[in-house]
C-alpha positions in Angstrom: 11.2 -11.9 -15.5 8.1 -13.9 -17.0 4.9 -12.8 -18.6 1.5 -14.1 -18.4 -0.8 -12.7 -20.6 -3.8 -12.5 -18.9 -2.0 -11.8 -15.8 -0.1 -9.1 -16.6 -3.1 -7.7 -19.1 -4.6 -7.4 -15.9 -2.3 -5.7 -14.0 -1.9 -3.1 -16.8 -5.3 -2.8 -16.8 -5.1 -1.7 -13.1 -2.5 0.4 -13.4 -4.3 2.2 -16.3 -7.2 2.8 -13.6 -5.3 4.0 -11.1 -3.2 6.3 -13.0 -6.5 8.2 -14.8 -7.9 8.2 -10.8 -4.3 9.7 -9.2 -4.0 12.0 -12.2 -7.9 13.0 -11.9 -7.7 13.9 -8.3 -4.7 15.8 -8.2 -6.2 18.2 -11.0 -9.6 18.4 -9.6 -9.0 18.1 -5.5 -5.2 18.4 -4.7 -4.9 21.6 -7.1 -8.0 22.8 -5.9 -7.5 22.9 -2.4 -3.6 23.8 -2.2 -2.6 20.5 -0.7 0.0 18.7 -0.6 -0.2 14.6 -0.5 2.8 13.6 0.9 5.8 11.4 -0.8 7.2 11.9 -4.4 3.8 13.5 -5.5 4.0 16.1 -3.1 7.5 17.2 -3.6 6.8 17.6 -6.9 3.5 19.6 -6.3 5.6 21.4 -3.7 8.8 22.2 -6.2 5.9 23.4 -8.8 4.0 25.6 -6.5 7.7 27.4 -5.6 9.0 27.8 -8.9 5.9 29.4 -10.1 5.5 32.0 -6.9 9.1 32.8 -6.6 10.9 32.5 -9.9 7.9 32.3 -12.2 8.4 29.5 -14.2 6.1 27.0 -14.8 7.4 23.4 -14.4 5.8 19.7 -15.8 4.7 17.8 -13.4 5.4 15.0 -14.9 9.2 15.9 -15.8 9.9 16.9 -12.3 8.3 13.5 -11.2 10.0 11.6 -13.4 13.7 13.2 -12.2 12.4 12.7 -8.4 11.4 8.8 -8.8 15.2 8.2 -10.7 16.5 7.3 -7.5 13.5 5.0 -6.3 13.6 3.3 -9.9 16.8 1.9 -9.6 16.3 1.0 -6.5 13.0 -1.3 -7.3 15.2 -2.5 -10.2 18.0 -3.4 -8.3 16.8 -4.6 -4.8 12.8 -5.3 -5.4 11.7 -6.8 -8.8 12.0 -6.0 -12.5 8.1 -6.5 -13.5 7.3 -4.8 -10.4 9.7 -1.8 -11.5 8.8 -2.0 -15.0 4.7 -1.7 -13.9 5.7 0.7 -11.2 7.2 2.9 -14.3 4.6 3.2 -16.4 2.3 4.5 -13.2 4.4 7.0 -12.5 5.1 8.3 -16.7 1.3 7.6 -17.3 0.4 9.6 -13.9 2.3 12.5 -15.3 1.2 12.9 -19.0 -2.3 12.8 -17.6 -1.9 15.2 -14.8 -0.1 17.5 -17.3 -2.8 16.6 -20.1 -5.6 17.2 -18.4 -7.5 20.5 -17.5 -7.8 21.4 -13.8 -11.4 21.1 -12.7 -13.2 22.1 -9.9 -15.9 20.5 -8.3 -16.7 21.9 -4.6 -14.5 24.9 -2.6 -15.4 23.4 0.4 -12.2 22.7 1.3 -12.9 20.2 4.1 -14.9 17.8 1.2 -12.1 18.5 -1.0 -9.3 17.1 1.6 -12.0 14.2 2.7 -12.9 12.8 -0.8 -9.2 14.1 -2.7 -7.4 11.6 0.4 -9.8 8.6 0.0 -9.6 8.8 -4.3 -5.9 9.3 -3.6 -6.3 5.7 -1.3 -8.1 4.1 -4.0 -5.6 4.6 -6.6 -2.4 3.7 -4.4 -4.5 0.5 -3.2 -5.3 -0.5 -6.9 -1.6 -0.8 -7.5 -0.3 -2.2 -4.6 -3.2 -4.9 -5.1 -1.6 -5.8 -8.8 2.0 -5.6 -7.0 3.1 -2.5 -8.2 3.4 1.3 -6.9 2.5 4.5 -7.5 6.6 4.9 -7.0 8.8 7.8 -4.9 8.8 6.6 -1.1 7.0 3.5 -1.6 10.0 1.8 -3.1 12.2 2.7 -0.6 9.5 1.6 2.0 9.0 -1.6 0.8 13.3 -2.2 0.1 14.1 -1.0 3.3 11.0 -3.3 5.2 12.0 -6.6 2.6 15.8 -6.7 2.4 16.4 -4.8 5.8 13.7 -5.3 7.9 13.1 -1.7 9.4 10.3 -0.5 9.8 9.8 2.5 7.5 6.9 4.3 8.5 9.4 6.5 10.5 11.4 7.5 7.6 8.5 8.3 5.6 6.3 9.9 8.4 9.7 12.4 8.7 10.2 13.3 5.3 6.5 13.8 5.2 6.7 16.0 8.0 9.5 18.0 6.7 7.7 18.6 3.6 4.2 20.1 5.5 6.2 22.5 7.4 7.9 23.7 4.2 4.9 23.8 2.4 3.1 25.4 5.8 6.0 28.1 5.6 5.7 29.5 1.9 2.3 29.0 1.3 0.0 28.9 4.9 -0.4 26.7 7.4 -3.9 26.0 6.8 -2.8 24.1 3.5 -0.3 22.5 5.6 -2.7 21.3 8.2 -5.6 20.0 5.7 -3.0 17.8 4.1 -2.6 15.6 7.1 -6.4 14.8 7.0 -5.7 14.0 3.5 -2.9 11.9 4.2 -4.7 10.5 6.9 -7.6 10.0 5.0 -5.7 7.9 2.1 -3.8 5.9 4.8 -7.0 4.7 6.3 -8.3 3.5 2.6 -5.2 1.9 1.8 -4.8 0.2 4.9 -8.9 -1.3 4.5 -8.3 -2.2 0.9 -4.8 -3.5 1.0 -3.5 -6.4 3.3 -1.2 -7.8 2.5 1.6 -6.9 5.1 -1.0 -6.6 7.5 -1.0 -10.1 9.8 -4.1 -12.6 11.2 -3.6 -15.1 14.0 -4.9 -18.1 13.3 -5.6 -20.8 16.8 -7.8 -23.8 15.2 -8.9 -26.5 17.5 -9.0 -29.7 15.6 -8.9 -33.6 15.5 -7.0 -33.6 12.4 -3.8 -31.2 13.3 -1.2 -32.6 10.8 -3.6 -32.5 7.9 -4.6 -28.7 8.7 -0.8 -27.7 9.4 0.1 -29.5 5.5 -3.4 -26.8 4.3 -2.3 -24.0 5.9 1.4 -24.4 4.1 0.0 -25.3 1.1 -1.8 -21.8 1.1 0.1 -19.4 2.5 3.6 -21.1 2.7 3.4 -20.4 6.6 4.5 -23.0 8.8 2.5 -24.1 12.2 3.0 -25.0 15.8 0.5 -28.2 17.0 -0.2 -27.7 20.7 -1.3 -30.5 22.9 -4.9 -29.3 25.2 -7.6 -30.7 27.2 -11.1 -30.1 27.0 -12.6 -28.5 30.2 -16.1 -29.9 29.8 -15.3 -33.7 28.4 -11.7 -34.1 29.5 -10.8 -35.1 26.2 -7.2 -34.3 24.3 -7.4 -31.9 22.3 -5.2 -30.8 19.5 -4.4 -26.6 18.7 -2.8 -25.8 15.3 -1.3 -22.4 16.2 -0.2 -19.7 13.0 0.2 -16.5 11.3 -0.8 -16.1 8.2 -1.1 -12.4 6.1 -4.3 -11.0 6.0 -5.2 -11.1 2.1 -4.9 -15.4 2.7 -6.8 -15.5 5.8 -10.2 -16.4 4.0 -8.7 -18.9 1.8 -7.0 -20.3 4.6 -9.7 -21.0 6.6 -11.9 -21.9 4.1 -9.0 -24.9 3.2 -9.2 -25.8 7.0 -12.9 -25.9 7.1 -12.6 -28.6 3.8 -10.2 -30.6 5.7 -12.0 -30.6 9.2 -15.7 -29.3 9.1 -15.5 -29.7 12.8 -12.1 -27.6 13.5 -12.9 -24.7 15.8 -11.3 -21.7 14.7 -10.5 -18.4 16.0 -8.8 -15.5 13.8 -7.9 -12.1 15.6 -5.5 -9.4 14.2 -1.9 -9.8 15.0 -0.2 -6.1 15.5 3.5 -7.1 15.9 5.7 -10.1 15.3 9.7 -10.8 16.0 11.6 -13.4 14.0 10.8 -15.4 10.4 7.7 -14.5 8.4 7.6 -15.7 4.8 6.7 -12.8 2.6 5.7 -13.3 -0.6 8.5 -12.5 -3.3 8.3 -9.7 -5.9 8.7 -10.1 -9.4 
């Protein structure tokens, strides 16, 4: 596990962010409306809300968050990457003294601008950390272990528990909470997925008279490899030569900006690439 100081310095700094933003929203939005955000968070929201309506005790969020992520923890520690663990961590303590530390405001009743805005804040935060390769912990370590080491697709599993979770919040507390939180949830999803790319995929088919040269760029960038394909031109009948790859979509600009150095002239056309079967280098965790 190495350090760089001004990388890492960085990172914390994002991490910092996106704990005061998580912590912010859930004590201004997610309290206020009654909802419920889905994963580790909203378990323990969930386990708070119960404890104080049927036994009358008041739990810490952050203690119950903390016991809930144990699990996850270890797992990110054992399977995914120490730094990214360690970084994770301090999300999820920081998260939870500030939530706990900080007074419950309200800002709007309007419940349908609370689920709006309290889903695309709660985006903004998860997107911050997964941009500095961390997490804001609970299912997203066992999403990304069980997509990296095992290669299923997780969205199920955590679509499920997420399920299970609105229909027991739904039953003790309303249905109306229940239903707002998808749009929430939904809401967050669609932030993360426009500010975070990285396991989303970009097909790259370059038309080019320098194919070898473009194939050594695109490795050099991404560490993808490249099929060359042998065409005609329909106008001049002249050979033409298709470099053919998939790179992730955070290197997509940098990758065709490095093509457009090496051939001015390539022809290139990038569309979004929704499924692929067999080996796609992933980036390693720390």
């Amino acid at each position: 596990m190495q350090f760089s100081w001004k990388r890492d310095s960085k990172i914390l700094l994002m991490v910092v962010i996106a704990s005061v933003i998580m912590s912010v929203n859930i004590n201004t939005f997610v309290q206020t409306g009654g909802l419920y955000p889905g994963g580790v968070t909203g378990l323990t929201l969930l386990i708070q809300r119960f404890s104080e309506a049927f036994l009358g005790v008041h739990l810490s969020f952050a203690l119950v968050n903390f016991l809930l992520n144990l699990v996850p923890v270890y797992i990110g520690f054992k399977y995914i990457g120490k730094k990214f663990t360690l970084y994770s961590c301090v999300m999820i303590v920081l998260t939870g003294f500030l939530t706990d530390l900080l007074p419950t405001y309200v800002i709007t009743q309007d419940i349908l601008l609370i689920t709006v805005f309290g889903g695309i804040f709660s985006g903004i935060a998860v997107s911050l950390c997964l941009r500095s390769d961390t997490t804001s912990g609970g299912t997203d370590f066992i999403a990304i272990y069980l997509s990296q080491k095992k290669g299923i697709d997780a969205w199920n599993l955590i679509l499920a528990f997420n399920v299970i979770q609105l229909v027991i919040a739904g039953w003790l507390f309303g249905w109306d909470k229940a239903l707002y939180s998808i749009i929430f949830q939904y809401a967050s999803t669609q932030v993360i997925q426009m500010m975070y790319k990285r396991f989303q995929k970009k097909t790259l088919f370059i038309v080019t008279t320098k194919p070898q040269e473009v194939s050594d760029v695109i490795f050099a960038k991404s560490h993808h490899g490249a099929t060359i394909l042998r065409g005609e031109g329909s106008f001049a009948h002249q050979e033409r030569n298709i470099v053919y790859s998939v790179v992730s979509s955070d290197e997509n600009k940098r990758v065709v900006r490095a093509v457009r150095n090496v051939d001015p002239e390539a022809f290139v056309n990038t569309f979004k690439t929704d499924e692929i079967k067999g080996l796609f280098y992933q980036r390693p965790t720390e």
